[in-house]
Legacy VTK file of the C-alpha trace (Angstrom):
# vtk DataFile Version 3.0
C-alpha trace
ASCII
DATASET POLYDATA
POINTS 153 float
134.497 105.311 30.366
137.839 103.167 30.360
139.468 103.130 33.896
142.306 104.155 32.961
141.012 107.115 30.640
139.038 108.215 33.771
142.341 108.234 35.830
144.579 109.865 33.270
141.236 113.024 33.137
140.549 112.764 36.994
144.541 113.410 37.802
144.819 116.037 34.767
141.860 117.917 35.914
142.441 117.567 39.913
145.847 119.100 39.301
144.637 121.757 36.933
141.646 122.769 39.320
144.275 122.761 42.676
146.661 124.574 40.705
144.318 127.073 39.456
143.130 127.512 43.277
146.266 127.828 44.790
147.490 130.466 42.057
144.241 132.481 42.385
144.851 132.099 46.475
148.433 133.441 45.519
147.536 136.667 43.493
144.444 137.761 45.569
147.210 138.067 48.705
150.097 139.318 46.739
147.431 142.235 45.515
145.651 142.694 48.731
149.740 143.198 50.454
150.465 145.452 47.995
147.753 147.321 48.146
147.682 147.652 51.706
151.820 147.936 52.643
153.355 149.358 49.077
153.883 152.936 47.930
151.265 154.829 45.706
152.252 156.257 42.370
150.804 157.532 39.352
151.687 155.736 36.781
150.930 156.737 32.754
150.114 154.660 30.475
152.822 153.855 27.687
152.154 153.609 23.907
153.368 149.725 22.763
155.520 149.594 19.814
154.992 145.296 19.124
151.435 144.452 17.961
151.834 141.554 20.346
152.261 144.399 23.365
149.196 145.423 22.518
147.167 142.302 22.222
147.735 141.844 26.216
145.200 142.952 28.472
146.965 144.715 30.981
148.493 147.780 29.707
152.443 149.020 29.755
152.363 151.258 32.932
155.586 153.878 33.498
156.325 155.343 37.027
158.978 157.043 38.732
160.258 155.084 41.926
163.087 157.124 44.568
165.634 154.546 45.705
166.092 154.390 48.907
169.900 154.678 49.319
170.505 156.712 45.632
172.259 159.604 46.487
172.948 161.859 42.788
175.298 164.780 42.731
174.854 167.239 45.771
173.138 164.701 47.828
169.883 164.674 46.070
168.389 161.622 45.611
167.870 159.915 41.663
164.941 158.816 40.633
164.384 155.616 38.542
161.481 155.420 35.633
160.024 151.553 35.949
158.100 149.864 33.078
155.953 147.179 34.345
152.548 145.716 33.881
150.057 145.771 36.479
149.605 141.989 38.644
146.203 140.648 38.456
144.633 142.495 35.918
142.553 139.604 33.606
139.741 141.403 31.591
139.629 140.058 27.985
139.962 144.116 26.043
141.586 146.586 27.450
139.617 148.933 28.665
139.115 152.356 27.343
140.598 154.210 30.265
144.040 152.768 29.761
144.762 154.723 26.432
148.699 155.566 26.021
149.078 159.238 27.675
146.438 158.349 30.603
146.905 158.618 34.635
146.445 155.593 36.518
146.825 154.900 40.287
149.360 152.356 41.096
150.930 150.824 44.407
154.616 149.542 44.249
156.180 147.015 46.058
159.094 149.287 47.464
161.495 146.023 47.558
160.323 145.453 43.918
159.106 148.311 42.367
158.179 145.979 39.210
155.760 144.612 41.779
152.753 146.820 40.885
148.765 146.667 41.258
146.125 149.224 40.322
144.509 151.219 43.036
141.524 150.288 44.115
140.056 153.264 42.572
141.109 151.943 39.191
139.609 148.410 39.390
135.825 148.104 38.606
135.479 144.106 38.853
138.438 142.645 40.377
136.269 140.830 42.528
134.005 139.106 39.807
137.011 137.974 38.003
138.914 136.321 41.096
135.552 134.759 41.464
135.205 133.042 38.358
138.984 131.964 38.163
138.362 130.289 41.152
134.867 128.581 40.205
136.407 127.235 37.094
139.762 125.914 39.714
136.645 124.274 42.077
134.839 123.260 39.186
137.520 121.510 37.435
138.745 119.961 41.152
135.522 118.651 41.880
135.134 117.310 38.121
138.608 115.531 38.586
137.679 114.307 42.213
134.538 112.416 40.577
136.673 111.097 37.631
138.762 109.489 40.417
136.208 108.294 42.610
134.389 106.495 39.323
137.546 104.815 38.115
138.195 103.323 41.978
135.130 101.993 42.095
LINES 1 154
153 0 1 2 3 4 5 6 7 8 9 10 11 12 13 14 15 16 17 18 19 20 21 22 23 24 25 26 27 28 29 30 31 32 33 34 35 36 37 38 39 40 41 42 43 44 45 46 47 48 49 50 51 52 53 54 55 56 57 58 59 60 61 62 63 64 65 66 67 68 69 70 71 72 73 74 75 76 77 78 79 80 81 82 83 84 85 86 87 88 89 90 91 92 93 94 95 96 97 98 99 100 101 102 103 104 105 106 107 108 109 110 111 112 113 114 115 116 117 118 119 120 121 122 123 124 125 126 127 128 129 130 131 132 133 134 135 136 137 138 139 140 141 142 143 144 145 146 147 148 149 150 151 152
């Protein structure tokens, strides 16, 4: 292979792979906070208007978060409906559980209530997928790391 082919792949891949790592680092935390420090909720499912709404794997959850300083009339305090999708959430379908109309367990970030993750409950292989985002981030580091090594040489 040309040297400088080998560089151009080694860099491209190296950065790909670290970048992959870091962001699969990044989301694993953010979910594991939130999960751990947010507020649970139960969320329902929403029906997507937009085919391209529905081509994405995570479905349109709705939830009702409580401000903390909204006061409404009489001192009651308003509630505010949020429409987010869930963080984290990779599978390639949708599963069958998240029809429009269903119940789903959510936490909320209460700083950012658009910060939401299913419940533990609600996620079957989490684990599995953070796994293999973050072989194919170590597989495409090392693969880089060898380009780079060959084209020193």
């Amino acid at each position: 292979m040309d040297t400088t082919t080998a560089t151009v792949g080694g860099l491209v891949l190296t950065l790909f792979g670290g970048a992959l790592l870091l962001w699969c680092a990044a989301e694993v935390r953010l979910r594991h906070r939130v999960r751990r420090r947010g507020v649970p909720a139960v969320a329902t499912v929403v029906a997507e208007n937009e085919v391209h709404g529905q081509l994405d794997s995570a479905p349109l959850l709705s939830f009702s978060v409580l401000p903390p300083a909204a006061e409404g009339p009489g001192g009651g305090r308003i509630a505010e409906l949020v429409l987010t999708r869930p963080r984290g959430h990779t599978p390639l379908r949708r599963p069958e559980s998240f029809a429009p109309g269903a119940s789903v367990r959510v936490c909320y970030d209460p700083d950012r209530p658009c910060r939401a993750v299913l419940a533990a409950g609600e996620v079957s292989r989490a684990a599995v997928t953070d796994l293999l985002w973050s072989a194919l981030g170590v597989c495409c580091l090392a693969a880089g790391a060898g380009l780079l090594a060959a084209a020193g040489r």
